[in-house]
C-alpha positions in Angstrom: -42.0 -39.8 -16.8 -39.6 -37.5 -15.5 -37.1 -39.7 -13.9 -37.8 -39.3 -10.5 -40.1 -41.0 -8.0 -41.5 -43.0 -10.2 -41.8 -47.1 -11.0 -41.6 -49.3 -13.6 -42.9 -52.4 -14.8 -39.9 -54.8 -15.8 -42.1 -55.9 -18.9 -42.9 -52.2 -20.0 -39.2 -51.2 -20.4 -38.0 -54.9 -22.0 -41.1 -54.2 -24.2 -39.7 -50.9 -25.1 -36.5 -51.5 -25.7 -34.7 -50.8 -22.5 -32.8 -47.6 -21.4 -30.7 -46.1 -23.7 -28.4 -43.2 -23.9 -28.3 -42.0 -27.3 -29.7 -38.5 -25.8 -29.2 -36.7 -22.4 -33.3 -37.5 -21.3 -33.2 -41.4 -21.3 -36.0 -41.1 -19.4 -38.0 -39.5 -21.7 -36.7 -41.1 -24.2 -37.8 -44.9 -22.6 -41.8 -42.9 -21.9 -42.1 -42.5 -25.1 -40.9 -45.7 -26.3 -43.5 -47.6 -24.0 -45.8 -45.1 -24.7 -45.8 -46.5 -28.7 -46.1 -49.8 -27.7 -49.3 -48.6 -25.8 -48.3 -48.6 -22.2 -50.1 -45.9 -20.0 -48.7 -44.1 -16.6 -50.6 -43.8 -14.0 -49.8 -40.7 -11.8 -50.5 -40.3 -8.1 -50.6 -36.9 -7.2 -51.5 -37.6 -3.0 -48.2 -39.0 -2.4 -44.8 -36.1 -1.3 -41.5 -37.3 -2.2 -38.0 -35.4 -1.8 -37.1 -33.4 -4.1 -33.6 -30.8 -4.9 -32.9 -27.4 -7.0 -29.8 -26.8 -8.3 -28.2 -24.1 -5.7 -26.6 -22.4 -8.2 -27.6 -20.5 -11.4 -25.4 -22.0 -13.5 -25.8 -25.4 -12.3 -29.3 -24.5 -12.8 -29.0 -23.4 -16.8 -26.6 -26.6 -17.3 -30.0 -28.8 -16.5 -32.5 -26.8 -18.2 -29.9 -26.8 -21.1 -29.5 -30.7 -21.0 -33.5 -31.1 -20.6 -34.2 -28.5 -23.4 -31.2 -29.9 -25.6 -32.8 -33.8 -25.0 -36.0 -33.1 -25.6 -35.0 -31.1 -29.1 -33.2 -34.2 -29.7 -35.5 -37.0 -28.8 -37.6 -35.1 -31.5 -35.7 -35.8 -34.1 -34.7 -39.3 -33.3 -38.2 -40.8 -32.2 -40.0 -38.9 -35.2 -40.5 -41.4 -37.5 -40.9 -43.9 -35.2 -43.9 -41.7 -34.0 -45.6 -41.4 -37.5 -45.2 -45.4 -37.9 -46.4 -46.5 -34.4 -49.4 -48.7 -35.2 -50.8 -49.4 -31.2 -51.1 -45.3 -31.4 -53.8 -43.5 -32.6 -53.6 -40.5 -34.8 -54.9 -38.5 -32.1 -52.4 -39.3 -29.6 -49.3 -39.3 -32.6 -50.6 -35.7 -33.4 -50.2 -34.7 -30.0 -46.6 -36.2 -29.6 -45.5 -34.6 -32.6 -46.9 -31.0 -32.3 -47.9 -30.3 -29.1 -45.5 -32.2 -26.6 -42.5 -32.4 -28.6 -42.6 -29.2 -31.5 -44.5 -26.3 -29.4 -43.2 -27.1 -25.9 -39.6 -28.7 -26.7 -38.8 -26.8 -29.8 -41.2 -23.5 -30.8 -42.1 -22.2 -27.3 -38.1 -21.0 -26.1 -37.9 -20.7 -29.3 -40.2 -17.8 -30.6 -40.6 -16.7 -26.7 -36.9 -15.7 -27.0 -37.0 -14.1 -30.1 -40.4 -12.4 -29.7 -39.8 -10.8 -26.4 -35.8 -10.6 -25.7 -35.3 -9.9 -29.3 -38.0 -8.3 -31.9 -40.0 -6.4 -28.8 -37.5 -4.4 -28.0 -36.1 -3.6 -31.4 -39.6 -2.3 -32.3 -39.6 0.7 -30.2 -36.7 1.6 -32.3 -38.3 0.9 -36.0 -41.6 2.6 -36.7 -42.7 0.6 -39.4 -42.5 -2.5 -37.2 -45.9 -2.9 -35.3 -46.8 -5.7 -33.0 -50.1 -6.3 -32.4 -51.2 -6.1 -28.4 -53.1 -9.4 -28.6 -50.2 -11.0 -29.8 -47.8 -10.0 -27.7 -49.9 -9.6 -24.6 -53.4 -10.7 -24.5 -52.9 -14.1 -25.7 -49.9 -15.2 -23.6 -51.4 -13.6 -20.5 -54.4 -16.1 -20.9 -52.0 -18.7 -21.6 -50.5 -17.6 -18.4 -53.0 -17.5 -16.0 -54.4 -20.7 -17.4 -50.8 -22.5 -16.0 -50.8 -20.5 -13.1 -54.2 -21.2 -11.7 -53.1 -24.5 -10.8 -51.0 -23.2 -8.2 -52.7 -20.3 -6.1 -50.8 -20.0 -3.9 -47.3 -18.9 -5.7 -49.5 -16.6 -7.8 -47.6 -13.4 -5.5 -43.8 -14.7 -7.1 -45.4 -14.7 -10.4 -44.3 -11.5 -11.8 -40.5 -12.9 -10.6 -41.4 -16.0 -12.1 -41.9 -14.5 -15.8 -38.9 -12.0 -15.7 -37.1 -15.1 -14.6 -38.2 -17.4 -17.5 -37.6 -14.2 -19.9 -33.8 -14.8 -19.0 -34.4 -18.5 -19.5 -35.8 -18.4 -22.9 -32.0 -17.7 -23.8 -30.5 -20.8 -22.5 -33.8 -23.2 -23.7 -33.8 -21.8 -27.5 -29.6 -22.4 -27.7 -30.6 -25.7 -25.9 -33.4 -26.8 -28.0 -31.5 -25.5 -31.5 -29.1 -27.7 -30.6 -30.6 -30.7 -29.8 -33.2 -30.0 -33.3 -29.3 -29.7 -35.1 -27.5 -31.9 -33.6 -25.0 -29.0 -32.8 -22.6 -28.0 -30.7 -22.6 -29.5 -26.7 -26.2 -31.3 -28.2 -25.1 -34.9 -26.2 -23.1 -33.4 -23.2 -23.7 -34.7 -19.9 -22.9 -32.6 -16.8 -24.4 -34.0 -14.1 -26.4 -31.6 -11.6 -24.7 -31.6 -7.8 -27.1 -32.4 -5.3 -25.9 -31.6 -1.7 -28.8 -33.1 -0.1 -28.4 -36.1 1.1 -26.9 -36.2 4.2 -29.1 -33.5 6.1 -31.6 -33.4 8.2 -35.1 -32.8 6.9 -35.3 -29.3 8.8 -31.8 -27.8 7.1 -31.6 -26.0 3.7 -28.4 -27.6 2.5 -26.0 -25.4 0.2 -22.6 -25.7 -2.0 -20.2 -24.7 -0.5 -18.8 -20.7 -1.1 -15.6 -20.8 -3.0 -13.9 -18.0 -4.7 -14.0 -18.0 -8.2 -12.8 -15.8 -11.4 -14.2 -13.2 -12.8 -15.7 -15.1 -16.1 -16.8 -18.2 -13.6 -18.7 -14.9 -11.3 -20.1 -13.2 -14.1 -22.9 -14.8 -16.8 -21.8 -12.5 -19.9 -24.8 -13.2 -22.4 -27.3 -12.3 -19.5 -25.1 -8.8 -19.4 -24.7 -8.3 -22.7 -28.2 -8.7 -23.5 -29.5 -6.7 -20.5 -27.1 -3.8 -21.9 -29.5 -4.1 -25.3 -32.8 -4.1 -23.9 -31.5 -1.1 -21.3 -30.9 0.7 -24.3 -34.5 -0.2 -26.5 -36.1 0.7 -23.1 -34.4 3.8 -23.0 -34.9 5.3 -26.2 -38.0 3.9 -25.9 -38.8 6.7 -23.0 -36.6 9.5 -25.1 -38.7 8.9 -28.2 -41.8 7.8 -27.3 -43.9 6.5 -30.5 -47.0 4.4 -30.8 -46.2 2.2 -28.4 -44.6 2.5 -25.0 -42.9 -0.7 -23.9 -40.2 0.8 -21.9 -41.3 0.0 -18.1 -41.3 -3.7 -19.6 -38.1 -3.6 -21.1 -36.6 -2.1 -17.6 -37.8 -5.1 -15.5 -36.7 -7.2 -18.3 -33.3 -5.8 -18.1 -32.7 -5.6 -14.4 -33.6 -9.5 -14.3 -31.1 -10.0 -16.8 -28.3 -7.8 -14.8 -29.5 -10.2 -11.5 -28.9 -13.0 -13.5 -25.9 -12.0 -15.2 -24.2 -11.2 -11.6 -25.5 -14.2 -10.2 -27.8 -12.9 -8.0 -29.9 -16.1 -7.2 -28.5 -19.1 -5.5 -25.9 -19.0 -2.9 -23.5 -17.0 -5.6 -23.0 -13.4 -6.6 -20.3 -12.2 -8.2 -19.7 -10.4 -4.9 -18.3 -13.5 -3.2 
């Protein structure tokens, strides 16, 4: 349960312990509480409720970083309670553990990051360091088209949609490290503005345009790290070895530059 459009039964959550705040996804936090004491959520997939994106970038990385950071969180606090649930079968504890709470919350931004923003590009630079192709493309391209086949008809923004979650990785591993840590920002709430609400259902509402400074206009980690993988993808093309990831390393860098000059949203660092 996400936390929107959705409803309760008054007995699940007293069963579960009511909502609590001890990390920044109380909703997830009360799902998998009820889920332990062997409640079950029924979803309803022919029924279209409203729904807002942040219209901003940052305001957009502050609530991936609060889901990420949450989810890292709830990990550690709802571990143990988990392993001991007794209406939960090992199955199910099994996948709570690894799959929905280690790989997705934790491993995924986590080694995706690393992997492709980090030890990818330094390859092309160090000889000795090979990457096998089915590791780093054949496998996560099935795993691709396996998620995207569920929506056919965005498949033509899904080359944007993976340079866009390249830049993402960034924000979800300092997230999810954070939350796993208990580091620094792992319990801050900042609320996402929603503008919504008092439009029409044929209007695209927007924050308003306000000038702002230079570090507020400009994402520096996004153009710090597009400046590294300009560079890999460049002496990548100078000195071409066994493998040629340069073209990659390009598009990866130029969403990283859009990013970083807040080229998405209704900001730039134009305005």
């Amino acid at each position: 349960f996400n936390g929107t459009a959705g409803v309760w039964r008054t007995a699940a959550i007293k069963e579960a312990g009511g909502w609590k705040d001890r990390t920044t996804v109380e909703d997830m936090d009360l799902a998998v509480r009820a889920t332990l004491k062997g409640w079950k959520f029924v979803y309803v997939g022919d029924i279209r409720v409203k729904s807002e994106l942040p219209s901003t970038y940052k305001a957009y990385c502050r609530q991936q970083f609060r889901w990420s950071c949450g989810g890292a969180h709830l990990f550690r606090k709802v571990a143990k309670d988990i392993l001991t649930a007794k209406d939960v079968s090992l199955i199910k504890k099994f996948h709570m553990l690894y799959s929905f709470f280690l790989v997705r919350r934790v491993m995924a931004p986590t080694v995706a990051c690393i992997l492709y923003n980090i030890i990818l590009p330094i390859s092309v630079m160090i000889p000795e360091l090979f990457l096998p192709v089915w590791g780093i493309a054949y496998i996560p391209t099935v795993l691709l088209v396996v998620t995207a086949i569920r929506h056919p008809k965005n498949l033509h923004i899904l080359p944007f949609w993976i340079l866009f979650e390249s830049v993402m990785t960034m924000h979800r591993m300092r997230a999810a490290l954070s939350g796993l840590f208990e580091l620094s920002e792992f319990n801050e709430w900042v609320v996402t503005k929603k503008t919504g609400n008092n439009f029409e259902d044929n209007e695209v509402p927007l924050l308003q345009k306000t000038r702002k400074r230079l570090r507020d206009r400009v994402n520096f980690r996004e153009i710090v790290f597009s400046a590294f993988l300009f560079f890999c993808a460049s002496y990548n093309l100078v000195f071409p070895g066994k493998t040629s990831y340069y073209f990659n390393l390009y598009l990866q860098g130029l969403a990283f530059v859009c990013l970083g000059l807040n080229f998405t949203g209704t900001c730039s660092c134009c305005q």
